[in-house]
matplotlib code that plots the C-alpha trace (Angstrom):
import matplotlib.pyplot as plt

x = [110.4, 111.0, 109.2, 108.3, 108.1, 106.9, 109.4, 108.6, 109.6, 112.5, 113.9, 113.7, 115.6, 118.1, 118.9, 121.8, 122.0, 123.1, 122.5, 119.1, 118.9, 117.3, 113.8, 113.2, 113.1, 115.8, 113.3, 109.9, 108.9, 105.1, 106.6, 107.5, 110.1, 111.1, 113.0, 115.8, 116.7, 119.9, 120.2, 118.7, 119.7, 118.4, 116.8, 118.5, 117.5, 120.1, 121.7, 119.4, 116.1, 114.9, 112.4, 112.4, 114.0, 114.5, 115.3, 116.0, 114.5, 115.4, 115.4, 119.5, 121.2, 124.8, 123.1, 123.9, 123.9, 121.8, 118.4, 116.1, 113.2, 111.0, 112.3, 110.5, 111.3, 109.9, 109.9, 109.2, 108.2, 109.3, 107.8, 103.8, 104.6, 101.9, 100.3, 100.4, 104.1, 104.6, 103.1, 104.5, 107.9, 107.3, 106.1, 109.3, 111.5, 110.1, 110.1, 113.9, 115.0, 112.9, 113.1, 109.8, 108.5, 108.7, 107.4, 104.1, 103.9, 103.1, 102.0, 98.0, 98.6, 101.3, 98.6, 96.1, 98.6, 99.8, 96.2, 96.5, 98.8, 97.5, 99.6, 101.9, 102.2, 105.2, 105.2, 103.6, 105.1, 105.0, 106.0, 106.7, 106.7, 107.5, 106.4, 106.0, 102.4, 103.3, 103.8, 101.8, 101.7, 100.8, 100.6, 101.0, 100.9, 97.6, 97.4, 96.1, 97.1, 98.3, 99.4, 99.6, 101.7, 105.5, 106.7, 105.3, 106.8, 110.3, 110.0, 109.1, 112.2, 114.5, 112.5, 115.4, 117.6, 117.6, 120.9, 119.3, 117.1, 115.6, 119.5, 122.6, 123.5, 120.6, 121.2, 124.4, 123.5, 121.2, 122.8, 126.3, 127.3, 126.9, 130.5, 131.7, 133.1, 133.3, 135.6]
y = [127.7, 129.0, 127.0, 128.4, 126.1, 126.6, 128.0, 124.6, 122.4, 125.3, 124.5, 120.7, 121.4, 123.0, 120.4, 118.8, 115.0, 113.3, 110.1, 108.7, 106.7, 103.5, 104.8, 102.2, 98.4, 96.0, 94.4, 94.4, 90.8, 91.2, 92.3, 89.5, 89.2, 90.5, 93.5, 94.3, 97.9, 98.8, 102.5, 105.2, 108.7, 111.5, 114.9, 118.2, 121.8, 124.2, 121.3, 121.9, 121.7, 117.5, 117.7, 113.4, 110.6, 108.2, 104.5, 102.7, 98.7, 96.5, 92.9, 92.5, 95.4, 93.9, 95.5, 98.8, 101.6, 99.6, 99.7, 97.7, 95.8, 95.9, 98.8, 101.0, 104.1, 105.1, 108.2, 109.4, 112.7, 115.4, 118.3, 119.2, 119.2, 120.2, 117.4, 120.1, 120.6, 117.0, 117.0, 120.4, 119.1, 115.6, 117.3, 119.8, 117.0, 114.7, 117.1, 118.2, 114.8, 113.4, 114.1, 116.3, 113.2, 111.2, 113.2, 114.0, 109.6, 109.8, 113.4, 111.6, 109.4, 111.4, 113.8, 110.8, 109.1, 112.9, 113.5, 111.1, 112.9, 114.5, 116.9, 115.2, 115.6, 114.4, 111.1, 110.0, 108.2, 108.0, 105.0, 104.7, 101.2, 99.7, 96.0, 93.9, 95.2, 99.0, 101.6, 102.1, 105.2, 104.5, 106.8, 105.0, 101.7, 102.8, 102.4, 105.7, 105.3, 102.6, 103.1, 100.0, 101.7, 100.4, 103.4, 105.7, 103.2, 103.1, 106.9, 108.3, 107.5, 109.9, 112.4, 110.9, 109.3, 111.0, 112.8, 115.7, 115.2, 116.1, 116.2, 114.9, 113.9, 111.9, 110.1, 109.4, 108.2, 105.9, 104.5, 103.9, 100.4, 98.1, 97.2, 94.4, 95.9, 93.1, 91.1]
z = [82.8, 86.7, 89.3, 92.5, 95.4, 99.1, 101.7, 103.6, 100.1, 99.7, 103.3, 102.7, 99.5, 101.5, 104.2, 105.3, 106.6, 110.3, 110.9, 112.3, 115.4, 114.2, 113.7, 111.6, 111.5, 109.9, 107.6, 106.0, 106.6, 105.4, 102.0, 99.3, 98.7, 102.7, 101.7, 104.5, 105.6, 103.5, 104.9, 107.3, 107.7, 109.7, 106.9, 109.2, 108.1, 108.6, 110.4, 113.9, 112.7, 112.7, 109.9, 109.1, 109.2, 105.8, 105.2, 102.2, 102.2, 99.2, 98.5, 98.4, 100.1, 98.3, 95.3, 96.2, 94.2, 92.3, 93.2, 90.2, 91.5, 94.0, 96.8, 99.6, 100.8, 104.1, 106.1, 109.4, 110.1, 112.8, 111.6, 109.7, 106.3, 104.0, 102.0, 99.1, 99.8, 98.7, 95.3, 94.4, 95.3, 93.6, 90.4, 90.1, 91.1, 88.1, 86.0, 86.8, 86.3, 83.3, 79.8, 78.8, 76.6, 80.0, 82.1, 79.6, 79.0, 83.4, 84.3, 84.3, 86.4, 88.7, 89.4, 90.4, 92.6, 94.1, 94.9, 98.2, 99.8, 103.6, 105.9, 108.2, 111.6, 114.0, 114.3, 110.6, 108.5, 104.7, 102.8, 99.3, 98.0, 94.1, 93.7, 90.5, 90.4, 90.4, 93.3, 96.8, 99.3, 102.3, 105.3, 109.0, 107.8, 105.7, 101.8, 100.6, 96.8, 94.0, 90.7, 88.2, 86.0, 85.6, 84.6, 87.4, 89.5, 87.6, 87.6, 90.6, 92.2, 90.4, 93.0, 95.4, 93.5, 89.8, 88.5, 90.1, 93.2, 96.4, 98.3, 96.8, 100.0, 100.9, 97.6, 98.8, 102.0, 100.9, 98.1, 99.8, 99.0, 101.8, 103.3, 104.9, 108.1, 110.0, 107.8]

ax = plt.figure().add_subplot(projection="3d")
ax.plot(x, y, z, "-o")
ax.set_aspect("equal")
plt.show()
């Protein structure tokens, strides 16, 4: 089965990876447990184009590459994206890196949780957040979808972090273990 994505998806597909410039705070202290920023890196296309920034929040950054529990990932756009852009990617993406019995036990409730997205604009931000009671979107700060299902919420991100996802590299960035460099 061939999947045919937007150019927009294919040239986020395609990035490269710099480092962001702090875009994002150190901690999420209205979460509980607070969940503390572990990574953030800069999403290049073609290495010149700033399409978004991304972060990685989790309860104990030490954990790293582990990432069980309750987690957010947030990013901060540069570019419009398509809200339609997001859910075709985040539909090929699950199914790339889910078994088809998987990916048939969430598709329902995928598409209901997909259906919030909106275009972005510079400047938005998109957050993705798991907690013991299932995962959240929220766009600018504002909650446009929950899903009570555990295994959406366990599932969804293999988009990023799955054996094969959005950009190895951005798995890699945000994943690095955390280092003690000033030991």
């Amino acid at each position: 089965m061939m999947f045919r994505l937007s150019p927009m998806v294919m040239a986020i597909f395609f990035s490269s990876l710099t480092w962001a410039d702090n875009s994002f705070p150190d901690s999420l202290p209205n979460t509980s447990p607070s969940l503390q920023k572990c990574h953030e890196t800069a999403i290049d296309v073609m290495a010149f184009i700033d399409v978004a920034d991304a972060a990685l929040y989790l309860f104990d950054c030490n954990k790293l590459p582990e990432i069980r529990g309750e987690k957010q990932l947030s990013f901060l756009y540069h570019r419009a994206i398509k809200g339609a852009d997001f859910v075709e990617a985040a539909e090929t993406l699950l199914k790339r890196n889910l078994s088809v019995a998987d990916y048939k036990a969430i598709e329902v409730e995928l598409k209901r949780f997909n259906a919030a997205y909106e275009d972005v604009k510079d400047g938005d931000s998109y957050d993705i957040r798991q907690t013991q009671n299932g995962l959240y979107l929220f766009k600018n700060g504002r909650q446009l979808a929950h899903s009570s299902s555990s295994l959406l919420a366990e599932s969804y991100y293999q988009i990023w972090f799955g054996t094969d996802p959005f950009d190895t590299d951005l798995k890699q960035d945000l994943l690095a273990p955390i280092s003690n460099q000033y030991n």
